[in-house]
Each structure stands twice: as C-alpha cells, then as structure tokens.
mmCIF file of the N, C-alpha and C atoms, coordinates in Angstrom:
data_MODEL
# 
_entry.id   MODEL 
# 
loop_
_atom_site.group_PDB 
_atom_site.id 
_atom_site.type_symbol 
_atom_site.label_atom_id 
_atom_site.label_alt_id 
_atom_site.label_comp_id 
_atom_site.label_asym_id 
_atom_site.label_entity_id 
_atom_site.label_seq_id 
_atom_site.pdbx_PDB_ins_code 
_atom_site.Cartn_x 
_atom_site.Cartn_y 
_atom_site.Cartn_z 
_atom_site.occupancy 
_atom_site.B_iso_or_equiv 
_atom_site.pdbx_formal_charge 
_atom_site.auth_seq_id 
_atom_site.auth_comp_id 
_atom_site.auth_asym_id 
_atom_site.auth_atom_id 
_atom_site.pdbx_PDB_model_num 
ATOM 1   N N  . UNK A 1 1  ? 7.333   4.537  13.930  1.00 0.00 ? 1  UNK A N  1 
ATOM 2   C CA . UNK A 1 1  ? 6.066   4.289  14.577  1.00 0.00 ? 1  UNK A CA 1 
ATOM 3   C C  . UNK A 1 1  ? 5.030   3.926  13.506  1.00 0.00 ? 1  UNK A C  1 
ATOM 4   N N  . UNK A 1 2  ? 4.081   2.696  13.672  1.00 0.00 ? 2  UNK A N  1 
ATOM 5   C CA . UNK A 1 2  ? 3.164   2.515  13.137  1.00 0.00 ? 2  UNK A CA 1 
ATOM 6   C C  . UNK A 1 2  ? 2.076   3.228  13.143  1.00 0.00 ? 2  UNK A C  1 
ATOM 7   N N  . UNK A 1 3  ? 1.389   3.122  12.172  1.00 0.00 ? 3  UNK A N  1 
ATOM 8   C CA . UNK A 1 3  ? -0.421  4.201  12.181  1.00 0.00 ? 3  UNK A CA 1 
ATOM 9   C C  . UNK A 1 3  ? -1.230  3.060  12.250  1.00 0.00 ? 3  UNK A C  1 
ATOM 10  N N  . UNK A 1 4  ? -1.799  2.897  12.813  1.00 0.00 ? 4  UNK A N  1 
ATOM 11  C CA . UNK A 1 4  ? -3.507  2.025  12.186  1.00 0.00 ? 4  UNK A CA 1 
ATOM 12  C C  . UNK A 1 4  ? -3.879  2.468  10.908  1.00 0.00 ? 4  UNK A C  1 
ATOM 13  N N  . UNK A 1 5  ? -5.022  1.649  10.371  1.00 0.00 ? 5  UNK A N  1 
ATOM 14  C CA . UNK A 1 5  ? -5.468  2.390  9.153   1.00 0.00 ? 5  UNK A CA 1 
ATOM 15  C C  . UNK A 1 5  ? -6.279  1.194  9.132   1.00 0.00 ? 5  UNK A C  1 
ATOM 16  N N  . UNK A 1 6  ? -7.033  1.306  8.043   1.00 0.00 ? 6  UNK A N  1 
ATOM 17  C CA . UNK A 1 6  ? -8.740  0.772  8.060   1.00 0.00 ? 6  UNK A CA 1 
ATOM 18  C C  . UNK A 1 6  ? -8.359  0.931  5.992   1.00 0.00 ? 6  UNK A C  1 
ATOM 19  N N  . UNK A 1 7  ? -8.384  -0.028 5.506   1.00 0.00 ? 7  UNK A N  1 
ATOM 20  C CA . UNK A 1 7  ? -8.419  -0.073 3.941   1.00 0.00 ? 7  UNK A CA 1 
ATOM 21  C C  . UNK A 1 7  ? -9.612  -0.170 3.293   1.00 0.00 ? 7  UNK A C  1 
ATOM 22  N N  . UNK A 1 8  ? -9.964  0.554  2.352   1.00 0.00 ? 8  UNK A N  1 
ATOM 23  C CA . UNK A 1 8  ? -11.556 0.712  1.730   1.00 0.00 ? 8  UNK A CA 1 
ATOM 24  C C  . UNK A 1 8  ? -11.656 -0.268 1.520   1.00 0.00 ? 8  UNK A C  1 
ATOM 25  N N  . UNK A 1 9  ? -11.497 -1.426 1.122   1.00 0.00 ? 9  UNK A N  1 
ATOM 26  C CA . UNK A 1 9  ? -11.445 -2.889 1.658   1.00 0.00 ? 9  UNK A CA 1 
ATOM 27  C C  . UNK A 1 9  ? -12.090 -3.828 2.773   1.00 0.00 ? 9  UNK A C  1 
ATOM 28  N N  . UNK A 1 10 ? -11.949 -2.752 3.668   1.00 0.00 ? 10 UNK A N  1 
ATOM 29  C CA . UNK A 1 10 ? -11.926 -3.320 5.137   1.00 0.00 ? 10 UNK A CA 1 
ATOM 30  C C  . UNK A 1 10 ? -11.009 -3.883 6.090   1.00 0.00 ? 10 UNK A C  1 
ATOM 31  N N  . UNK A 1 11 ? -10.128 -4.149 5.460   1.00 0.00 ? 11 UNK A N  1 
ATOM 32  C CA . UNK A 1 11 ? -8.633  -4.233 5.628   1.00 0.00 ? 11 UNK A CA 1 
ATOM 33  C C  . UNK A 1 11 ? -8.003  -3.503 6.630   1.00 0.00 ? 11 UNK A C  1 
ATOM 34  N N  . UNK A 1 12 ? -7.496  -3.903 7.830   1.00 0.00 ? 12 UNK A N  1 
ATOM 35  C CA . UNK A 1 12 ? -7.015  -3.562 8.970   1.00 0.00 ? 12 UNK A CA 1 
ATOM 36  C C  . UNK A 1 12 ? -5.564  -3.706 8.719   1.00 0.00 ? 12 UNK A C  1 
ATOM 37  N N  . UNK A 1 13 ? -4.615  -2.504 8.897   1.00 0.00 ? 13 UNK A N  1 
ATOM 38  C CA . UNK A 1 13 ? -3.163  -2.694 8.526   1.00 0.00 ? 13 UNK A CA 1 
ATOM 39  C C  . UNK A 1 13 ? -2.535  -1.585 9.571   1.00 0.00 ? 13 UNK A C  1 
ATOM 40  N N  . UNK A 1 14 ? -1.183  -1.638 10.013  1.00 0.00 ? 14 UNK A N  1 
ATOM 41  C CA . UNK A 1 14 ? 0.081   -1.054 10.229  1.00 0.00 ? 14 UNK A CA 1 
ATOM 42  C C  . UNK A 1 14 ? 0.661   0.008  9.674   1.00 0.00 ? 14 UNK A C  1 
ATOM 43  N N  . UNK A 1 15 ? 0.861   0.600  9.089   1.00 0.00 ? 15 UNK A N  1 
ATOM 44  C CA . UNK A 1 15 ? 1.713   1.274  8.265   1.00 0.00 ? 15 UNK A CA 1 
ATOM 45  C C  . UNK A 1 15 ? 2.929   2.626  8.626   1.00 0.00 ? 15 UNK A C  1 
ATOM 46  N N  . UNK A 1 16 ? 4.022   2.792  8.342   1.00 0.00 ? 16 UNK A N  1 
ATOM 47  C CA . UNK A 1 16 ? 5.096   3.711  8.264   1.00 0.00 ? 16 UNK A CA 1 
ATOM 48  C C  . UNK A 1 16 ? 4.188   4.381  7.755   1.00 0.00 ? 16 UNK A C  1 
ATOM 49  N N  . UNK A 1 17 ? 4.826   6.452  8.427   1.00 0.00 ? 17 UNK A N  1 
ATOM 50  C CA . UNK A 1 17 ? 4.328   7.157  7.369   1.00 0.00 ? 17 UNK A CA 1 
ATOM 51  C C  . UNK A 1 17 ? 4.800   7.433  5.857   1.00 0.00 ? 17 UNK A C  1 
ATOM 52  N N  . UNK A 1 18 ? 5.944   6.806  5.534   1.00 0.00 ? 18 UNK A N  1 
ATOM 53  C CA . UNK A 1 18 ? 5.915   6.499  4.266   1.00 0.00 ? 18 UNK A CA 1 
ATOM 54  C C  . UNK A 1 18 ? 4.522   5.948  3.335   1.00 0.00 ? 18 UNK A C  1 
ATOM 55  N N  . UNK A 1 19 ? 4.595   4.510  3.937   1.00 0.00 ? 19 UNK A N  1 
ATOM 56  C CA . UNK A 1 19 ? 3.634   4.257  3.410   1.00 0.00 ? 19 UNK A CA 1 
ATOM 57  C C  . UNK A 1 19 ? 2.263   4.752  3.454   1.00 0.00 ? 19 UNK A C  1 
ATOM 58  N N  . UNK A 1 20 ? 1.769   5.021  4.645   1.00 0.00 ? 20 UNK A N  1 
ATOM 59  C CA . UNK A 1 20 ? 0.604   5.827  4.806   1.00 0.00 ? 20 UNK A CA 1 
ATOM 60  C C  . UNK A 1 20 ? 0.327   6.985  3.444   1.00 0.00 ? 20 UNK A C  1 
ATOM 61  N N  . UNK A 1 21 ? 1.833   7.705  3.430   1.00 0.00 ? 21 UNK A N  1 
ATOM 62  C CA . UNK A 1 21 ? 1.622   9.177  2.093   1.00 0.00 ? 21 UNK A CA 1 
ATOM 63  C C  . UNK A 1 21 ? 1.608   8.547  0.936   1.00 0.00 ? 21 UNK A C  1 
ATOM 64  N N  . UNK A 1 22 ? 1.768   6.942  0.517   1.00 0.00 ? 22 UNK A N  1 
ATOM 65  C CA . UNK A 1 22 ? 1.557   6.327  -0.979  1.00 0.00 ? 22 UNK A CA 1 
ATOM 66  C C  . UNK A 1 22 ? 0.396   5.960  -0.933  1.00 0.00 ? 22 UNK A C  1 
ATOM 67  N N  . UNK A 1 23 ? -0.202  4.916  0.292   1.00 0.00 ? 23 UNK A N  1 
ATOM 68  C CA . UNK A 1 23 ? -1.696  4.614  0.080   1.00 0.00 ? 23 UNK A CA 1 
ATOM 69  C C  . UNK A 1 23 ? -2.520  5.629  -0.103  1.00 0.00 ? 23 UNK A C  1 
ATOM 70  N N  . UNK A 1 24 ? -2.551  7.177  1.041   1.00 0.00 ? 24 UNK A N  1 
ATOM 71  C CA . UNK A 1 24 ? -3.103  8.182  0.845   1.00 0.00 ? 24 UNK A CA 1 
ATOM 72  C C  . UNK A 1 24 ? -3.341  8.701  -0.547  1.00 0.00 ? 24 UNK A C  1 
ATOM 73  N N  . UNK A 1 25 ? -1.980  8.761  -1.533  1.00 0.00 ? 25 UNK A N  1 
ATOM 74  C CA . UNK A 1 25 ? -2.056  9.528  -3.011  1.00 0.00 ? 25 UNK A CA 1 
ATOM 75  C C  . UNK A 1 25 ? -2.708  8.374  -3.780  1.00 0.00 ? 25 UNK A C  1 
ATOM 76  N N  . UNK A 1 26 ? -2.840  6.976  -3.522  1.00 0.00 ? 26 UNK A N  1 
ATOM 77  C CA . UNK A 1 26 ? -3.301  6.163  -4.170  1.00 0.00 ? 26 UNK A CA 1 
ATOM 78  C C  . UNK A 1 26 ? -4.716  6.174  -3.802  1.00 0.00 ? 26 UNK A C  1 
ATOM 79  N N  . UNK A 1 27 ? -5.273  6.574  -2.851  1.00 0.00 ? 27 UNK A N  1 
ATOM 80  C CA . UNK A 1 27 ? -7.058  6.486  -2.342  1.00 0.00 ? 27 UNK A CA 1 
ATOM 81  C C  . UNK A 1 27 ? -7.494  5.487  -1.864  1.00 0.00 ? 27 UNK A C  1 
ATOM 82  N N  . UNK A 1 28 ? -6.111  4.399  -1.524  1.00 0.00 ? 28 UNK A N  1 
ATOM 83  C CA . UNK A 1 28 ? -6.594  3.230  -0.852  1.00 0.00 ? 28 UNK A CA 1 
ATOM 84  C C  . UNK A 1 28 ? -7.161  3.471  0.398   1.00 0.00 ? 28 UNK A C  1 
ATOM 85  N N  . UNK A 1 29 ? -7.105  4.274  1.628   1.00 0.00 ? 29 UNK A N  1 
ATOM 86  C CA . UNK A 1 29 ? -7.021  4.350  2.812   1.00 0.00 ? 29 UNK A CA 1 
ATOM 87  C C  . UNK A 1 29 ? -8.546  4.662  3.021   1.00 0.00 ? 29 UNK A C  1 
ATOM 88  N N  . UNK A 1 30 ? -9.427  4.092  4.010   1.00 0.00 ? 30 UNK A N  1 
ATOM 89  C CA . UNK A 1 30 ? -10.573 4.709  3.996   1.00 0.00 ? 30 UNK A CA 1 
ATOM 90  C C  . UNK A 1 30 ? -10.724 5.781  5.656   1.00 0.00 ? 30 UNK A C  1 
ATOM 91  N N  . UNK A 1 31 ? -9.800  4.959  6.397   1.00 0.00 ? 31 UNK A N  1 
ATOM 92  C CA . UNK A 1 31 ? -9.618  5.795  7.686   1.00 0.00 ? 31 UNK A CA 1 
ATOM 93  C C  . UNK A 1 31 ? -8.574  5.237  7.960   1.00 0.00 ? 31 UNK A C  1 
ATOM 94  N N  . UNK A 1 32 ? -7.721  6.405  9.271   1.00 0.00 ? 32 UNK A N  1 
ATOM 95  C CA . UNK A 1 32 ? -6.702  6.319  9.932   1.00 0.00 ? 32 UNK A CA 1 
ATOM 96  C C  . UNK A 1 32 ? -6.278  6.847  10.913  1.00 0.00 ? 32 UNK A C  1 
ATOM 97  N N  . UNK A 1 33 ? -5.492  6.584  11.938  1.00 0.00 ? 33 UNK A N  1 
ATOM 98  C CA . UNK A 1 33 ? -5.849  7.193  13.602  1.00 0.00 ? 33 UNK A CA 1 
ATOM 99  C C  . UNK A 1 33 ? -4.439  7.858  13.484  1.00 0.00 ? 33 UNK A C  1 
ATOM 100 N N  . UNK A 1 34 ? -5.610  9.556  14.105  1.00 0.00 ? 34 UNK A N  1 
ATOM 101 C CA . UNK A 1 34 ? -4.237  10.562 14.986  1.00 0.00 ? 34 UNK A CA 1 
ATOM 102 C C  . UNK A 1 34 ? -4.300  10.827 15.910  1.00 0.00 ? 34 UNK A C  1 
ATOM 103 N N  . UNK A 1 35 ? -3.701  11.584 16.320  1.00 0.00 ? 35 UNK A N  1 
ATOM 104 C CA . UNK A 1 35 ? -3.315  11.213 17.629  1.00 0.00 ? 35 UNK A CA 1 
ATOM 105 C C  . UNK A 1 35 ? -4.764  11.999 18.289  1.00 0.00 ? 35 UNK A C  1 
ATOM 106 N N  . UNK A 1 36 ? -5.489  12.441 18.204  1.00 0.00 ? 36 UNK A N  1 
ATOM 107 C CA . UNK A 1 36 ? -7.015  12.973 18.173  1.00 0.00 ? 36 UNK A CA 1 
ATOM 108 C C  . UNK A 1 36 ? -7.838  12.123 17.645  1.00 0.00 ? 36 UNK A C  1 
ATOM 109 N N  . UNK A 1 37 ? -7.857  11.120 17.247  1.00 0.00 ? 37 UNK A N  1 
ATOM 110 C CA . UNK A 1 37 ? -8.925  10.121 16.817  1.00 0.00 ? 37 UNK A CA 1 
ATOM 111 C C  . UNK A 1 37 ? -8.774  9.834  15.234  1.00 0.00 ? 37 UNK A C  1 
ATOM 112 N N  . UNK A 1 38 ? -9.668  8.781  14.759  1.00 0.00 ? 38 UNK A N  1 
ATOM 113 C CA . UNK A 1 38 ? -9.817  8.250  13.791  1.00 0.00 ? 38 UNK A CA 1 
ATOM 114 C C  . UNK A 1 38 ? -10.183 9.485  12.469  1.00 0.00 ? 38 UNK A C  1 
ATOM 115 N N  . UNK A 1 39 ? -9.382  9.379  11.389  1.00 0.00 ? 39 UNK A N  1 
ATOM 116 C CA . UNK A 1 39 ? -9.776  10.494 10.244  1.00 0.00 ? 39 UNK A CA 1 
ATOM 117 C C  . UNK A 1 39 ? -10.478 9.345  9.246   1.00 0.00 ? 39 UNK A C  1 
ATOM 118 N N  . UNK A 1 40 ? -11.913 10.028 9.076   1.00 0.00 ? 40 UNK A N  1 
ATOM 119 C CA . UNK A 1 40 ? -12.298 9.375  7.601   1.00 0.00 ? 40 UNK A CA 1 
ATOM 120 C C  . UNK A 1 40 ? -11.848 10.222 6.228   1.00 0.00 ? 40 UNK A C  1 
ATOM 121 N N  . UNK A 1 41 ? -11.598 9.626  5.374   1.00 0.00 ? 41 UNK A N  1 
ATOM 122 C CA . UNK A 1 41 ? -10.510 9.978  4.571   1.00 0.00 ? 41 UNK A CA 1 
ATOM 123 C C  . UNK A 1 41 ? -11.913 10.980 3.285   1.00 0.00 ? 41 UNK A C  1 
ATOM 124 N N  . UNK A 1 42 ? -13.132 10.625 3.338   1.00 0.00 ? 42 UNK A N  1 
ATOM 125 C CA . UNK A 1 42 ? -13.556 11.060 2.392   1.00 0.00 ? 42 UNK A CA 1 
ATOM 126 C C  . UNK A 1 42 ? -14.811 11.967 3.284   1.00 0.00 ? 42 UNK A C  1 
ATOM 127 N N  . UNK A 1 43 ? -14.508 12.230 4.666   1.00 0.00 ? 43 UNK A N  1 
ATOM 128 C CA . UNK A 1 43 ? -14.961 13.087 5.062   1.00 0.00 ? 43 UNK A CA 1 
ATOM 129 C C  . UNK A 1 43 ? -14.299 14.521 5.601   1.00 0.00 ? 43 UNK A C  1 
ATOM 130 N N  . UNK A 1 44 ? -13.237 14.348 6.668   1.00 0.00 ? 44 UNK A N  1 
ATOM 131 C CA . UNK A 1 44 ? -11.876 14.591 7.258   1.00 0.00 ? 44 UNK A CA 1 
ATOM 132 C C  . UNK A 1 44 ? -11.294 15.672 6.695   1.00 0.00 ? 44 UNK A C  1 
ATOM 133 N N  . UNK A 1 45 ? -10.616 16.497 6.942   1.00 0.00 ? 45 UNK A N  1 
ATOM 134 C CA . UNK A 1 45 ? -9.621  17.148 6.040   1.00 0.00 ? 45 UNK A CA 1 
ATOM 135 C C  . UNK A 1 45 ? -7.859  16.740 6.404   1.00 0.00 ? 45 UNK A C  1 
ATOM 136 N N  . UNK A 1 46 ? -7.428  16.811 5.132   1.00 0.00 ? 46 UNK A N  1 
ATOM 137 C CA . UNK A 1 46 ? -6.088  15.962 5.047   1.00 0.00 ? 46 UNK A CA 1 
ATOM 138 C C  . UNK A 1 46 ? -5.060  17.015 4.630   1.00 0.00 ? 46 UNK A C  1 
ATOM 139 N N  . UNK A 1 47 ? -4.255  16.836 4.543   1.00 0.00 ? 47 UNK A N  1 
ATOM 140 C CA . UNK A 1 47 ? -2.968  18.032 4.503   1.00 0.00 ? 47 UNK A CA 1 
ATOM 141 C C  . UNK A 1 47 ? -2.363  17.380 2.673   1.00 0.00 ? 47 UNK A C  1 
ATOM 142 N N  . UNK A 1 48 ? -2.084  18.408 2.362   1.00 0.00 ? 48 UNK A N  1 
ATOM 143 C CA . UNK A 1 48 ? -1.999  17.803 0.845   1.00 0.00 ? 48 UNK A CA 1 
ATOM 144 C C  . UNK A 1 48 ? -0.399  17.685 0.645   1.00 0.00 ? 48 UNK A C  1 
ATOM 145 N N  . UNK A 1 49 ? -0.290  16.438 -0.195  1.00 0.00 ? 49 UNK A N  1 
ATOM 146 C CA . UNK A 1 49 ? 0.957   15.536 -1.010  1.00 0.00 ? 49 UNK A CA 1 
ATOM 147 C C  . UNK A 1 49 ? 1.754   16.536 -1.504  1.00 0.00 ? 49 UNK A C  1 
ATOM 148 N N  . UNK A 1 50 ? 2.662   17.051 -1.021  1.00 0.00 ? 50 UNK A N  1 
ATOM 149 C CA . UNK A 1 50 ? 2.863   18.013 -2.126  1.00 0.00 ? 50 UNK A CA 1 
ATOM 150 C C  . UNK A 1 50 ? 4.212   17.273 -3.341  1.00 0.00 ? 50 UNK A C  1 
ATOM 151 N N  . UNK A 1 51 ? 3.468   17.615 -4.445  1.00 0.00 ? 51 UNK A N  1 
ATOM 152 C CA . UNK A 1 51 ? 4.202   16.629 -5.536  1.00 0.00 ? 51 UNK A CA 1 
ATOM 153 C C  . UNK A 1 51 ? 5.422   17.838 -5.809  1.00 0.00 ? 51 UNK A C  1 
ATOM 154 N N  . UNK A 1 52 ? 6.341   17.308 -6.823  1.00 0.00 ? 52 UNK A N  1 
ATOM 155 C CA . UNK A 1 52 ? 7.483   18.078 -7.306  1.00 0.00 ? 52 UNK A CA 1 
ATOM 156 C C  . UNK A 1 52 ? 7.080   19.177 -7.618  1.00 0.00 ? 52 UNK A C  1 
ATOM 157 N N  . UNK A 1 53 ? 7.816   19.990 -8.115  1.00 0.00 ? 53 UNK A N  1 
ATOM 158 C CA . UNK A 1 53 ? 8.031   21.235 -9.220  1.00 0.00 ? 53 UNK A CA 1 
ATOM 159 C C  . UNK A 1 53 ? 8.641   21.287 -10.381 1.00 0.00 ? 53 UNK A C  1 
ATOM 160 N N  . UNK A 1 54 ? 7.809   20.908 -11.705 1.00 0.00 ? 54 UNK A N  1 
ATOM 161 C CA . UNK A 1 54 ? 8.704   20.494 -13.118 1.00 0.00 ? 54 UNK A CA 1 
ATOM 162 C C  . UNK A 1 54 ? 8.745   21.396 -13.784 1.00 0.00 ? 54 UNK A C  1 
ATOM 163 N N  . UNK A 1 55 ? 8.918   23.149 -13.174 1.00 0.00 ? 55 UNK A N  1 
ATOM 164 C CA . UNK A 1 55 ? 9.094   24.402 -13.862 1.00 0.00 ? 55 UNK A CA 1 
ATOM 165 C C  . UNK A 1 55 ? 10.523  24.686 -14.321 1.00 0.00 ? 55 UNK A C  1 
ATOM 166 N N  . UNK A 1 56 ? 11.090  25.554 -14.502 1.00 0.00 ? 56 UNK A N  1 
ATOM 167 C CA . UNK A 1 56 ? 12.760  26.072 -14.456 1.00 0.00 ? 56 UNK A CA 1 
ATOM 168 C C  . UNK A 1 56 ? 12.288  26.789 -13.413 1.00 0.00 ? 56 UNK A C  1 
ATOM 169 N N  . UNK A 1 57 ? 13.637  26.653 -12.572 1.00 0.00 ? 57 UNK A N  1 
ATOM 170 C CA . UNK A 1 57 ? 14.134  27.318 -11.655 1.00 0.00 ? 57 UNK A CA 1 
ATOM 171 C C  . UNK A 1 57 ? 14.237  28.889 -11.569 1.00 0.00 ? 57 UNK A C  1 
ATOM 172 N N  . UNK A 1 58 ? 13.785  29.585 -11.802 1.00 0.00 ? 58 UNK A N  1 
ATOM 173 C CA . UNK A 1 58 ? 13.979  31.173 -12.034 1.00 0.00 ? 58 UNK A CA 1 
ATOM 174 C C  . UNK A 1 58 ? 14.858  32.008 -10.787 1.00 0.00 ? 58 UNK A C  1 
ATOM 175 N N  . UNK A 1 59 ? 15.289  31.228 -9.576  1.00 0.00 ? 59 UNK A N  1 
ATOM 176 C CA . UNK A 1 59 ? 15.781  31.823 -8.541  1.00 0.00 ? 59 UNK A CA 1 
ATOM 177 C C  . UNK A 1 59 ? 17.424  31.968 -9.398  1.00 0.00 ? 59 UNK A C  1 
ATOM 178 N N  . UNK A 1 60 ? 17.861  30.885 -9.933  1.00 0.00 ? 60 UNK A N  1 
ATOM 179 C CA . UNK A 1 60 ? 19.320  30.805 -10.321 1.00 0.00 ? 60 UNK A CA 1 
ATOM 180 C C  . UNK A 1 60 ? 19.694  32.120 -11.312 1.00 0.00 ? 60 UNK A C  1 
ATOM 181 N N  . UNK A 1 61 ? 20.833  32.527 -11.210 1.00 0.00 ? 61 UNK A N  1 
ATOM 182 C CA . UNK A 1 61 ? 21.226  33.327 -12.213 1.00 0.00 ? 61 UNK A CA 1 
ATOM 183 C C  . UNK A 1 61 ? 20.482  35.053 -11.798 1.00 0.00 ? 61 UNK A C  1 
ATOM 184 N N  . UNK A 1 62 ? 20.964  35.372 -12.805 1.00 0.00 ? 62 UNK A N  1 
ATOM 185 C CA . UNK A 1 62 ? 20.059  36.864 -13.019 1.00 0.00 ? 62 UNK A CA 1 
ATOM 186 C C  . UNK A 1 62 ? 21.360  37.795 -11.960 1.00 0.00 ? 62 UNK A C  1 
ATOM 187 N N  . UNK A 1 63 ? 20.896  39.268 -11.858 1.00 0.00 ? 63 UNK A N  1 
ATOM 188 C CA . UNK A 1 63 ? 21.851  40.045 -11.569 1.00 0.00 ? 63 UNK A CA 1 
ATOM 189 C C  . UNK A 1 63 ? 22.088  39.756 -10.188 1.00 0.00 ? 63 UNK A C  1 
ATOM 190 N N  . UNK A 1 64 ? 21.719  39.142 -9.068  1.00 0.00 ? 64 UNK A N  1 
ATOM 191 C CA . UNK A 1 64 ? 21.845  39.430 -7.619  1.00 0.00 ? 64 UNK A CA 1 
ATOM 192 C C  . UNK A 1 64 ? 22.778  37.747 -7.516  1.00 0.00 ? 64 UNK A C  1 
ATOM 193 N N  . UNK A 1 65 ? 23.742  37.338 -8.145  1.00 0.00 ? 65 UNK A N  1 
ATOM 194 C CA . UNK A 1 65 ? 23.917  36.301 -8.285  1.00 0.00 ? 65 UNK A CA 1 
ATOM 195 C C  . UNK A 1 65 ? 25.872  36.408 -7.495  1.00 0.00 ? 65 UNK A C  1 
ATOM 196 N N  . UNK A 1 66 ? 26.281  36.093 -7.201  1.00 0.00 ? 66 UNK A N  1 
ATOM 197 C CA . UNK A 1 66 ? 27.681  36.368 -6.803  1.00 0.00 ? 66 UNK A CA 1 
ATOM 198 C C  . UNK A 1 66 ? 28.724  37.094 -7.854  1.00 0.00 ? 66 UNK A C  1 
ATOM 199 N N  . UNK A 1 67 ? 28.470  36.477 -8.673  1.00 0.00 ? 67 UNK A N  1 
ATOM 200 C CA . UNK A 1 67 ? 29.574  37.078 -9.627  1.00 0.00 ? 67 UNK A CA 1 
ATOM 201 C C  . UNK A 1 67 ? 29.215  38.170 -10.358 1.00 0.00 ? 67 UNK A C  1 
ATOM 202 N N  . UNK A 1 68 ? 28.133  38.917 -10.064 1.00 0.00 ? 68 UNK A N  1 
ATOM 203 C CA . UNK A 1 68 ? 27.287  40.307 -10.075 1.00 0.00 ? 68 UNK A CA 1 
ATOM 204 C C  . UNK A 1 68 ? 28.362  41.419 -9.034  1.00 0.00 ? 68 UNK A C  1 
ATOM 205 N N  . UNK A 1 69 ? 27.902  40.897 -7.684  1.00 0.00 ? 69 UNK A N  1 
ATOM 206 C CA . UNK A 1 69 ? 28.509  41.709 -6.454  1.00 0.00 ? 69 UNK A CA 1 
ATOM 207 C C  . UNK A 1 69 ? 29.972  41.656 -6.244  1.00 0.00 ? 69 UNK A C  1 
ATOM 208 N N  . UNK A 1 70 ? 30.716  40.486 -6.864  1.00 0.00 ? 70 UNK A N  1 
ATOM 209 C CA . UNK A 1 70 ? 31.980  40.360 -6.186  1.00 0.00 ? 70 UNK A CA 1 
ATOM 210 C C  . UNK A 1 70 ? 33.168  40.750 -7.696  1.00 0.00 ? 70 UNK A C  1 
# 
C-alpha cells in the first residue's frame, strides 16, 4: 500500500513504507497521511527508527547456557 506524502520541496509523492522509513531518517518528508489525517513531520509526533545495536551481545554464554545444565 502506498502513503501520500508532501516533500519539503513541495513535492507530492507515493511511497512504500519502506521508503517512507528512509525519507523519514533522511528529513526529506515534510507531511504524510494516516489513517487519522495528515502528520506534519516537524510538528507531529513520530515513532522512532530504531537503528542497530553495535554492542557485544552479553545474553550469549555465561552459566545459564545449555552446556551448564545438561
């Protein structure tokens, strides 16, 4: 399904929500319609990108691990 969207531009476009979550992290988007109406992007509140995690893993390993119990 397509979104509307409104480009700080002025720019009237289509977009996948793929694309919608790249223009969004990029700040191109100035508004865009949900299903409740039009969001202005620098007024609005938006649900945040959530980017990777480039920590170590700390769940792996350690005593509660299989070859602990078995």
């Amino acid at each position: 399904m397509k979104i509307p969207v409104t480009l700080k531009g002025g720019t009237k476009r289509d977009l996948c929500k793929a694309q919608l979550d790249c223009y969004l992290s990029a700040g191109l988007i100035a508004s865009f319609m949900r299903s409740d109406g039009w969001v202005k992007t620098n007024r609005d509140k938006l649900r945040k990108i959530k980017a990777s995690f480039a920590g170590k893993d700390r769940r792996k390993g350690g005593p509660f691990t299989e070859e602990y119990w078995f």
